[in-house]
LUMKE-329124 format. One record per residue (C-alpha): residue number from 0; residue in three letters; x, y, z; chain. Coordinates in nm, 4 decimals, always signed. Last residue first. Layout:
residues N
SEDO | nr | rest | X | Y | Z | kette
SEDO | NUM | ALA | X | Y | Z | A
...
This chain:
residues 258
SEDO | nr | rest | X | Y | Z | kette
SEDO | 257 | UNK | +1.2568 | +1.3609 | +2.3760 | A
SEDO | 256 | UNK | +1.5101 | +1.0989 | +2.4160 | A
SEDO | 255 | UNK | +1.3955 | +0.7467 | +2.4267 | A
SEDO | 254 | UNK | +1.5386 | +0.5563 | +2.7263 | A
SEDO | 253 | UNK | +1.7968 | +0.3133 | +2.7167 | A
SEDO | 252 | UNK | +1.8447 | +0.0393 | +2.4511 | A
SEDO | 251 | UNK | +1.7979 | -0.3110 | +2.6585 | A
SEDO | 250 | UNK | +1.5824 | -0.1675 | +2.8455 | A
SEDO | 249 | UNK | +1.4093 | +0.0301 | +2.6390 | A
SEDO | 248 | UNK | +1.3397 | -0.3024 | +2.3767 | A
SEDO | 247 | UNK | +1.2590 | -0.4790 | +2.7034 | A
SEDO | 246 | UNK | +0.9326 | -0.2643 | +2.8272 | A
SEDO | 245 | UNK | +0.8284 | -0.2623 | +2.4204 | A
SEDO | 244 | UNK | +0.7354 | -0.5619 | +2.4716 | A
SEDO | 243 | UNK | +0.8594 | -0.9398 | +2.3362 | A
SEDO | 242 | UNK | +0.6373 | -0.8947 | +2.0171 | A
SEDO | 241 | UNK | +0.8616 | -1.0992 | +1.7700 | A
SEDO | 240 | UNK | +1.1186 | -0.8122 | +1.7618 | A
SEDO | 239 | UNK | +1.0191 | -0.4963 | +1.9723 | A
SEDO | 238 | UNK | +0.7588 | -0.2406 | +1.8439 | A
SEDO | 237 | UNK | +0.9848 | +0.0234 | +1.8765 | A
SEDO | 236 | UNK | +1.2511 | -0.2021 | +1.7005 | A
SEDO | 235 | UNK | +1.0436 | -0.3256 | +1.4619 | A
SEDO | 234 | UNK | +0.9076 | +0.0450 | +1.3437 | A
SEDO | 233 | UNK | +1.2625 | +0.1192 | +1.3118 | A
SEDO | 232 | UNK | +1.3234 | -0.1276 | +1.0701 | A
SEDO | 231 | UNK | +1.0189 | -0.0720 | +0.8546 | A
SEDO | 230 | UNK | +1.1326 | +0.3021 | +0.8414 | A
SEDO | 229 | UNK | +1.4919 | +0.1674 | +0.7216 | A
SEDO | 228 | UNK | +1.3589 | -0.0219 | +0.4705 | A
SEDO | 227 | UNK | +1.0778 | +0.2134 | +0.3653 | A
SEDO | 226 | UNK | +1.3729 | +0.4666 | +0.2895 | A
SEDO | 225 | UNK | +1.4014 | +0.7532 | +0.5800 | A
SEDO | 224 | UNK | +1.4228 | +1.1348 | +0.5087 | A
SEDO | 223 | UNK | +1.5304 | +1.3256 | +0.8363 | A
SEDO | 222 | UNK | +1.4809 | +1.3919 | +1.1826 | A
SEDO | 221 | UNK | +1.7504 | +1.4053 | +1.4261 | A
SEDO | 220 | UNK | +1.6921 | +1.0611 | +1.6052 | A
SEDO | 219 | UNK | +1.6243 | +0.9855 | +1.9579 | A
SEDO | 218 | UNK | +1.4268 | +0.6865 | +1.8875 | A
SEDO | 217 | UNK | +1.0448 | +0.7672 | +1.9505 | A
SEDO | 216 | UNK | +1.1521 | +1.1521 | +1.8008 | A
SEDO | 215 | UNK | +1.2918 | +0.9651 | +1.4595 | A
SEDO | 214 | UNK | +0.9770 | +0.7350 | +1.4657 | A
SEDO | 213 | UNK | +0.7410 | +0.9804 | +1.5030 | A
SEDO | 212 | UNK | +0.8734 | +1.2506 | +1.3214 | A
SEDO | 211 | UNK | +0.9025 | +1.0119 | +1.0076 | A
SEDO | 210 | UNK | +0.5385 | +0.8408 | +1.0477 | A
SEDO | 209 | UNK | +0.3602 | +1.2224 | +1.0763 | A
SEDO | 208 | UNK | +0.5825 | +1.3493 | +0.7768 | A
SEDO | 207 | UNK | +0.5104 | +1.0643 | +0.5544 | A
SEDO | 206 | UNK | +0.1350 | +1.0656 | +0.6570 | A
SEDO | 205 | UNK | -0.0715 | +0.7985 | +0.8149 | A
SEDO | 204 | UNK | -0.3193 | +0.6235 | +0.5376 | A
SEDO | 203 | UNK | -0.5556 | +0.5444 | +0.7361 | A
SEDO | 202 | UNK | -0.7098 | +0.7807 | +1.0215 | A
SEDO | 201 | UNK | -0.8505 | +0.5056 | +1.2553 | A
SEDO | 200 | UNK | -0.5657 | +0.2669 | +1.3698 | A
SEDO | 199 | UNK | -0.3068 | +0.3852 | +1.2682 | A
SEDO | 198 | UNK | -0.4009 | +0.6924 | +1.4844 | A
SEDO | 197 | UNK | -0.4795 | +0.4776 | +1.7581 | A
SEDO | 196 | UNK | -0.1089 | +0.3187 | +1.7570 | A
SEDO | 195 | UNK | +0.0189 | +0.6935 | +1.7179 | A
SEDO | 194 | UNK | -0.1443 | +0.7944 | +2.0950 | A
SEDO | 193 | UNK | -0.0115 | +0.4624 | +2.2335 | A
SEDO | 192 | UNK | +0.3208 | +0.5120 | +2.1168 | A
SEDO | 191 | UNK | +0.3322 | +0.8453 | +2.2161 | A
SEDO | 190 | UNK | +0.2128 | +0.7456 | +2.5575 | A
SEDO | 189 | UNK | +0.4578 | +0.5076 | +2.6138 | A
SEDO | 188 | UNK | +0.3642 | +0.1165 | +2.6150 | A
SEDO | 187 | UNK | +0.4528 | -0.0809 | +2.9059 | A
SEDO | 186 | UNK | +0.1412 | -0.1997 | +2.9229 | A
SEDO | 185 | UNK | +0.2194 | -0.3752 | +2.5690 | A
SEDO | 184 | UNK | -0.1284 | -0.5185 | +2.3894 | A
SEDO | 183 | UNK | -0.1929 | -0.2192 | +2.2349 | A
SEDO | 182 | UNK | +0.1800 | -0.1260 | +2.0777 | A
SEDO | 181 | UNK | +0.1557 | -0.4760 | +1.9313 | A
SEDO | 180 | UNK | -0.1981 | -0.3681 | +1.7235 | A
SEDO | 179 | UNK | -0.0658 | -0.0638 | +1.6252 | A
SEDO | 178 | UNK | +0.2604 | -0.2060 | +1.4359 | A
SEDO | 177 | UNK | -0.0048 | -0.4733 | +1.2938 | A
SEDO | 176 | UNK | -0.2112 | -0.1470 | +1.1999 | A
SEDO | 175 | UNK | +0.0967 | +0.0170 | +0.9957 | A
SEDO | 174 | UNK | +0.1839 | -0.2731 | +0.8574 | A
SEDO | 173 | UNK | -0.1469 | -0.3330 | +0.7113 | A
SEDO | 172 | UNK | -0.1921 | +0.0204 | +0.6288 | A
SEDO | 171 | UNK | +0.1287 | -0.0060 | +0.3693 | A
SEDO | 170 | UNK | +0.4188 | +0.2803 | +0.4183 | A
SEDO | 169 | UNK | +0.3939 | +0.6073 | +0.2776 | A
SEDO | 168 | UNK | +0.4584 | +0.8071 | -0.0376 | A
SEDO | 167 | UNK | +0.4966 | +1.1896 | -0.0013 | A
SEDO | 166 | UNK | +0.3508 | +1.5002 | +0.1366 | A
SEDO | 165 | UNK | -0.0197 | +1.3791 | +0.1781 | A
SEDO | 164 | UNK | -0.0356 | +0.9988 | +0.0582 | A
SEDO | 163 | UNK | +0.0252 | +0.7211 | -0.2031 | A
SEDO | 162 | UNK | +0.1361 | +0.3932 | -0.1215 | A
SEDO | 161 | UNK | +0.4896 | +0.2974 | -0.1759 | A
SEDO | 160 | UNK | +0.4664 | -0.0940 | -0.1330 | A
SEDO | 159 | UNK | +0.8687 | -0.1939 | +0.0222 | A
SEDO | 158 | UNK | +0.7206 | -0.3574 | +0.3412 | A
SEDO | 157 | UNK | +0.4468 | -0.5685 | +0.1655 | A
SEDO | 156 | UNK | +0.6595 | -0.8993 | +0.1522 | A
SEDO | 155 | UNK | +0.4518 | -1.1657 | +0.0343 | A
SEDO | 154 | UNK | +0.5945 | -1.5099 | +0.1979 | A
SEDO | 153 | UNK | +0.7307 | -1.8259 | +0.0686 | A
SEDO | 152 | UNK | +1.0706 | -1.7249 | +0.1490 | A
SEDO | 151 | UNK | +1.2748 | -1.5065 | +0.3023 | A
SEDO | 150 | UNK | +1.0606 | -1.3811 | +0.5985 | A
SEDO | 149 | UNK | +1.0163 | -0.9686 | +0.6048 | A
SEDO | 148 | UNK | +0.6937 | -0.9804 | +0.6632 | A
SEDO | 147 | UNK | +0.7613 | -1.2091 | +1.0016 | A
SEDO | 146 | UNK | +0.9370 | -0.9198 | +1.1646 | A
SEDO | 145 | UNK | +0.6567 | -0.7173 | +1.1937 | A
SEDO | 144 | UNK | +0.4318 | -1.0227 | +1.3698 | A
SEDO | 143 | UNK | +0.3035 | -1.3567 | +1.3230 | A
SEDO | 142 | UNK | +0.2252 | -1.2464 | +0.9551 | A
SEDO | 141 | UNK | -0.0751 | -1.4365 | +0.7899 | A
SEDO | 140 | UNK | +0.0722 | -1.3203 | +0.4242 | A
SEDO | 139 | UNK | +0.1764 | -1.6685 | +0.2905 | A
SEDO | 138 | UNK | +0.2384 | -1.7595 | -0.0532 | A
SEDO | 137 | UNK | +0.1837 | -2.1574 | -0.0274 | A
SEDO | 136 | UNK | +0.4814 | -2.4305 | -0.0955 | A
SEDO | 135 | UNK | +0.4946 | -2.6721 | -0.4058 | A
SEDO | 134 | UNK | +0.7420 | -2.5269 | -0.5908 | A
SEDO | 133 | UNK | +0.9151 | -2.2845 | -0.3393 | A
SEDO | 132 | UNK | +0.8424 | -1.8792 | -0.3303 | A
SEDO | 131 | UNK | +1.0680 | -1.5679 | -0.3553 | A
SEDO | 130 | UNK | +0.8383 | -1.2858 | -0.2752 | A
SEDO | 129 | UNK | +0.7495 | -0.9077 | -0.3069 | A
SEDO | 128 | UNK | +0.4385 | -0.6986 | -0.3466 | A
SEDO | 127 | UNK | +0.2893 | -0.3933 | -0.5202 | A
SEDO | 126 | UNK | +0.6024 | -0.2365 | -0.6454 | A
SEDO | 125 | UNK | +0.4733 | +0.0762 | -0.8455 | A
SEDO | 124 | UNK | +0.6284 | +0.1183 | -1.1928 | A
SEDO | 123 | UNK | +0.6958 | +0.4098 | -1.3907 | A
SEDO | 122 | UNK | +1.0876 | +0.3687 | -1.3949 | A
SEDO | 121 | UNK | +1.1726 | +0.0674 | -1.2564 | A
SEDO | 120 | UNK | +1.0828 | -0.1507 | -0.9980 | A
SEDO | 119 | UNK | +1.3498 | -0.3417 | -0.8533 | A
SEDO | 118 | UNK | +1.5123 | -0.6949 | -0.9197 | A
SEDO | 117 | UNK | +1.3554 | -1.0088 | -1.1035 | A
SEDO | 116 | UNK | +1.0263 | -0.9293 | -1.2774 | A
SEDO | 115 | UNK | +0.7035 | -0.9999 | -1.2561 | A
SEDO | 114 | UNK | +0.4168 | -0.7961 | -1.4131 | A
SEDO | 113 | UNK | +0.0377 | -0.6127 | -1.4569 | A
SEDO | 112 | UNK | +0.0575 | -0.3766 | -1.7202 | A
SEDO | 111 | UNK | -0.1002 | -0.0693 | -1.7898 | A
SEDO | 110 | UNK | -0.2339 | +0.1661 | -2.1104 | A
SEDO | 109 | UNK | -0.3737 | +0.4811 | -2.0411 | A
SEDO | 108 | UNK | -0.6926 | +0.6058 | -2.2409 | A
SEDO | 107 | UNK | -0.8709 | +0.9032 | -2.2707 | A
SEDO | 106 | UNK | -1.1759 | +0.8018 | -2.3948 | A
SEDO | 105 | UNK | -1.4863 | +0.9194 | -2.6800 | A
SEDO | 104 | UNK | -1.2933 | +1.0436 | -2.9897 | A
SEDO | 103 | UNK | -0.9532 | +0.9152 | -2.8569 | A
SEDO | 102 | UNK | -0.6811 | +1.0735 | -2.6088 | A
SEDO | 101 | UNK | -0.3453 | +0.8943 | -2.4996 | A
SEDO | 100 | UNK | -0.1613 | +0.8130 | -2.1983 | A
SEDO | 99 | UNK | +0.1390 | +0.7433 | -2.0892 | A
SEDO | 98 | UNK | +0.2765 | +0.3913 | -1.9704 | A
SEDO | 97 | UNK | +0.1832 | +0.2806 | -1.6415 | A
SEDO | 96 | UNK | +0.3684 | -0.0214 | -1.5619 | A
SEDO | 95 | UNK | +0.2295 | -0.2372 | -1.2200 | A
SEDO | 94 | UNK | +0.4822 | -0.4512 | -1.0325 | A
SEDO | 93 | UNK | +0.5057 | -0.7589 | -0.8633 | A
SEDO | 92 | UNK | +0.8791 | -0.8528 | -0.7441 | A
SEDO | 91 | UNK | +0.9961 | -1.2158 | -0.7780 | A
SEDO | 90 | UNK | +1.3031 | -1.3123 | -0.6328 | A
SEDO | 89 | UNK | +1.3611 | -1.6631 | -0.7000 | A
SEDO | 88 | UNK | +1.3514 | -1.9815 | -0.5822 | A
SEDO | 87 | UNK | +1.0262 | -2.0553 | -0.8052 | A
SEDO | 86 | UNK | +1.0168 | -1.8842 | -1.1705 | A
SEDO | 85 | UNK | +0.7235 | -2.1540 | -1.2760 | A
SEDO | 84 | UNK | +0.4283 | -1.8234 | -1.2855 | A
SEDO | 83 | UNK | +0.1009 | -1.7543 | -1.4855 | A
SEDO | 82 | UNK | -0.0082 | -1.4366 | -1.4654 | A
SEDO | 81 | UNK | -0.3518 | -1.3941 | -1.3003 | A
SEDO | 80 | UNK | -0.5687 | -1.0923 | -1.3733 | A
SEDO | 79 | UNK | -0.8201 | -0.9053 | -1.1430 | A
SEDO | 78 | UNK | -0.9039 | -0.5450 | -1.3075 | A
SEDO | 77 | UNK | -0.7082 | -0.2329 | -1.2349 | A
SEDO | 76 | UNK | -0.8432 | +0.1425 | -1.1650 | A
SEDO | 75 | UNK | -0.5920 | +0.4419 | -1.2091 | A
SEDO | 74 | UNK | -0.7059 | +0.7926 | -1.0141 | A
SEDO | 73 | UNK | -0.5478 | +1.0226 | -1.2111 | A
SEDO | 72 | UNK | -0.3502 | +1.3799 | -1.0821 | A
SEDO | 71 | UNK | -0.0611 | +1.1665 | -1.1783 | A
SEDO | 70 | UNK | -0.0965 | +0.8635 | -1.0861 | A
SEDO | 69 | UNK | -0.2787 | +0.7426 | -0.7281 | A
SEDO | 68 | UNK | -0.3408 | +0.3862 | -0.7777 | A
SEDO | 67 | UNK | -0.6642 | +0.1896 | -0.7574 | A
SEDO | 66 | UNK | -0.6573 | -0.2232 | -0.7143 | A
SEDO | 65 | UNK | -0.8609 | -0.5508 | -0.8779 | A
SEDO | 64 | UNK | -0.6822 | -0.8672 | -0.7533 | A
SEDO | 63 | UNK | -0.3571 | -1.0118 | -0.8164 | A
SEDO | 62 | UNK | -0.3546 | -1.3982 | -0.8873 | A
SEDO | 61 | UNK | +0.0272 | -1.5228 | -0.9337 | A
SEDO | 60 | UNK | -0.0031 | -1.8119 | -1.1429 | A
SEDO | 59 | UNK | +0.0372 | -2.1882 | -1.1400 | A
SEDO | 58 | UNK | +0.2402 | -2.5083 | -1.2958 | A
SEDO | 57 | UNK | +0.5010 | -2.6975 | -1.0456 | A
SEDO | 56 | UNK | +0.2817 | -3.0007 | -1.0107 | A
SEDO | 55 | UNK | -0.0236 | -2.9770 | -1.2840 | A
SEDO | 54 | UNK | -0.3051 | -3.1796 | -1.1569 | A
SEDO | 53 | UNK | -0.4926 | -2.8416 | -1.0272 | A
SEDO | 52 | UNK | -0.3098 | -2.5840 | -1.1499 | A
SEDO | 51 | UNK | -0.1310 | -2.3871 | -0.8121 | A
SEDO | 50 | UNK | -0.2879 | -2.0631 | -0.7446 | A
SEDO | 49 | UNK | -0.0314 | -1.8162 | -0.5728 | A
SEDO | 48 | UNK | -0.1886 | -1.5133 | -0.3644 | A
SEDO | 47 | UNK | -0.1549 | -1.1012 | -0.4083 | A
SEDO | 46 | UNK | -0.3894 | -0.8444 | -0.2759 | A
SEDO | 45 | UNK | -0.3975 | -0.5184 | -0.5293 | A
SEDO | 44 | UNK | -0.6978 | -0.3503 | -0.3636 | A
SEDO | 43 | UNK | -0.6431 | +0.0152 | -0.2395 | A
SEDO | 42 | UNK | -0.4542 | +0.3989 | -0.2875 | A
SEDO | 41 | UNK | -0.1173 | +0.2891 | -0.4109 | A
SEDO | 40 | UNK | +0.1026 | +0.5885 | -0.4677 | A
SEDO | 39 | UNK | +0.1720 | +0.9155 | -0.6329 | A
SEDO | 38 | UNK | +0.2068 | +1.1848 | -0.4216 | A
SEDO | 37 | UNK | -0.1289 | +1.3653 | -0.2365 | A
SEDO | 36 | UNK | -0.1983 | +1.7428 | -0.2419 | A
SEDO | 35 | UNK | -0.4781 | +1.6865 | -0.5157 | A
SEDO | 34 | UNK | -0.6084 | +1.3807 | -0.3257 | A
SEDO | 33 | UNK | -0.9310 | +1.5660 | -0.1939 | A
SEDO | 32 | UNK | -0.9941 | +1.7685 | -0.4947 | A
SEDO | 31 | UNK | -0.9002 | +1.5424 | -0.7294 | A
SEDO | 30 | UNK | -1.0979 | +1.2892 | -0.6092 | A
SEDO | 29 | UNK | -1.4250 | +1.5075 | -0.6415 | A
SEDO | 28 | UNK | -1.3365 | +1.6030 | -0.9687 | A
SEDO | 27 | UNK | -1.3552 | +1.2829 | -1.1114 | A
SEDO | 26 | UNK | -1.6429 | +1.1555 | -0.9005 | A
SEDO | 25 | UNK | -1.8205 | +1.4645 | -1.0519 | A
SEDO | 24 | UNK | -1.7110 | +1.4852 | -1.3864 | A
SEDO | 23 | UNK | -1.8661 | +1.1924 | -1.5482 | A
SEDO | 22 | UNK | -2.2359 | +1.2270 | -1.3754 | A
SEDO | 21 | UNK | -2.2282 | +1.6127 | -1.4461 | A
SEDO | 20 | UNK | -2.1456 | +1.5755 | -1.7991 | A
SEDO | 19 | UNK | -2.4923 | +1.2651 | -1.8347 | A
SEDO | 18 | UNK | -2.6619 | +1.5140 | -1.7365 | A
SEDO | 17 | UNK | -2.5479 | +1.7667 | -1.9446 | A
SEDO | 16 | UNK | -2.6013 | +1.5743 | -2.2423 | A
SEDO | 15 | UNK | -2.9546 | +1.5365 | -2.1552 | A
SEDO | 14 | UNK | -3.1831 | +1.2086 | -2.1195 | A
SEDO | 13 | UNK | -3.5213 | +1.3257 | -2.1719 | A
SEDO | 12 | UNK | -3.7521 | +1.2658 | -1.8834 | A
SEDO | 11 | UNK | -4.0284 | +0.9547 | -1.8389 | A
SEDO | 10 | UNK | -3.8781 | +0.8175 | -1.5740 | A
SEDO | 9 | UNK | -3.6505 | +1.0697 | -1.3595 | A
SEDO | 8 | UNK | -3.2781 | +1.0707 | -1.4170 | A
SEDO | 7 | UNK | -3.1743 | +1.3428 | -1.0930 | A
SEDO | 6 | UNK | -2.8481 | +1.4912 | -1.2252 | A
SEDO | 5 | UNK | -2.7330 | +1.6735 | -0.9233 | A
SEDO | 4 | UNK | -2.6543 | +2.0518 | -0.9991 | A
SEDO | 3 | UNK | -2.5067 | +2.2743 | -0.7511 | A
SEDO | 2 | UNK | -2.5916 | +2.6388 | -0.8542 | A
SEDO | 1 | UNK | -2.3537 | +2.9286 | -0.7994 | A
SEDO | 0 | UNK | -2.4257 | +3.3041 | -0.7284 | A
């Protein structure tokens, strides 16, 4: 026989130790069971814009907002911070650092840092964002269409963000439903395509294994392990550059084999 027990904190009652227990292990233990099968990854949050210093040509930061991660059976919380930024014309990735953690008297603690850097993430970092941005120009993220995300400049790429999921990192929800959202408004649209549009649509995040079959079988591939590049690219394809229709992309490729 087991007994639930939901702390209830009534006026006039003793505050109890094991009380205040069940309050700190339950959302714990609760995410553990239901992301215990999950890799490593972004879960939410971590939206990205440039903030220019008012009377101050050519100074501003990089505002990142509050995010969770996925890290090693831990679900990570972030604050908002803003790092200030003058490396324009280059390529600036935005990464968060997890360093190990450590135990005190009353915490366990694991330090993190929010950062740019020139080149790829390295070891313990998450990319959460790309760019290479002008003095003087905006970051933009109001994507025309796939294609658009991967603009050169002044633009926050999002394609290379490994977010966490079942069976292995996956590709960002916002691509995912932007994908979706072209597939929709194609009649020439398969039914595969239509059936995977609606689950981007309403069961975020889509699995590794779901997005990698799909793609592979859409194109007449042998399935196998894709990079996010090369998943972003194929996703464009189906999809067909600058929303032309997915009626032309056949076309002009043949049919998909099944």
């Amino acid at each position: 026989m087991q007994n639930f027990a939901e702390p209830l904190f009534s006026k006039g009652r003793v505050l109890k130790r094991e009380s205040l227990e069940a309050l700190r292990d339950f959302p714990g233990g609760l995410a553990k069971l239901g992301l215990s099968d999950w890799t490593d990854g972004v879960l939410y949050g971590f939206d990205i814009s440039y903030e220019e210093t008012a009377g101050e040509p050519g100074n501003g930061a990089v505002r990142i907002t509050s995010g969770a991660v996925w890290y090693q059976g831990q679900v990570v919380l972030t604050e908002t911070e803003k790092i200030p930024f003058r490396a324009y014309e280059q390529q600036i990735t935005v990464c968060l650092r997890l360093y190990p953690g450590n135990y005190t008297e009353d915490f366990f603690i694991r330090p993190l840092e929010l950062r740019l850097k020139n080149g790829e993430p390295g070891n313990n970092e998450m990319e959460l964002g790309r760019f290479r941005l002008s003095e003087g120009a905006r970051l933009r993220k109001d994507y025309r269409d796939l294609r658009d995300c991967r603009t050169t400049y002044n633009t926050l790429d999002i394609t290379q963000i490994p977010y966490a999921g079942p069976g292995g990192v996956t590709v960002s929800p916002v691509l995912l439903r932007m994908f979706a959202r072209m597939v929709m408004e194609n009649m020439d649209a398969t039914d595969t395509d239509m059936q995977f549009a609606l689950l981007c649509l309403s069961h975020p995040p889509v699995s590794r294994e779901c997005l990698l079959r799909y793609v592979c079988r859409r194109l007449g591939e042998p399935f196998r392990e894709l990079s996010h590049a090369e998943i972003f690219e194929r996703l464009v394809r189906i999809a067909g550059a600058g929303g032309r229709g997915m009626g032309q992309q056949r076309r002009k490729e043949g049919p998909a084999v099944f």
